[in-house]
N, C-alpha and C positions, 0 to 999 in steps of 0.2 A: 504494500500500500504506500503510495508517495505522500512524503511529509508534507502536511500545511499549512500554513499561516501558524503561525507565533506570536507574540505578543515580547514587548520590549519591555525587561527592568534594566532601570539606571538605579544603580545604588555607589556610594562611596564606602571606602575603607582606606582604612592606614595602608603607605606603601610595601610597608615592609608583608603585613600579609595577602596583599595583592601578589608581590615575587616570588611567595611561599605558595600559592595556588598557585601561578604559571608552574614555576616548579613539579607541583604535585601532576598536574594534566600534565604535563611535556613527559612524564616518568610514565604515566600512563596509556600515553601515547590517543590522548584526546585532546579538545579545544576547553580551554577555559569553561565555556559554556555550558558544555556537555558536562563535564564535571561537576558544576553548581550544580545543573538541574539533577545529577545522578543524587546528590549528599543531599539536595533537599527532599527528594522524593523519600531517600530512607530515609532520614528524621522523620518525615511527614509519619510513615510507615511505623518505625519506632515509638512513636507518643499517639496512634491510633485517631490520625486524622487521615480521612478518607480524601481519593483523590480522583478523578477518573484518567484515564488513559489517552493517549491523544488521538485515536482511533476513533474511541467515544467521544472525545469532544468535537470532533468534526466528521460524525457521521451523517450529519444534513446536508451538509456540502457536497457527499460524494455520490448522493442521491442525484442530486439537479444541475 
């Protein structure tokens, strides 16, 4: 299924743990981004907030 639309967060952080993420994705061998969403989604997961998946968030779209 091809990925669609996203939605932008702009957040700040201290630089130091901005380097510390690049870091951790470049060992990883993913993008920044990927990375947040991966660490937020388990937090979410860990403290039992529900989330839907991005399949389900845009299965209206793949209708029409």
């Amino acid at each position: 299924m091809p990925v669609t639309k996203t939605k932008i967060l702009a957040l700040r952080i201290h630089p130091g743990l901005k380097e510390a993420i690049e870091l951790a994705a470049k060992r990883e061998n993913r993008n920044v981004s990927n990375l947040l969403e991966l660490l937020i989604k388990k937090h979410l997961k860990e403290v039992g907030i529900p989330f839907p998946d991005q399949h389900v968030l845009f299965k209206d779209e793949d209708d029409g």
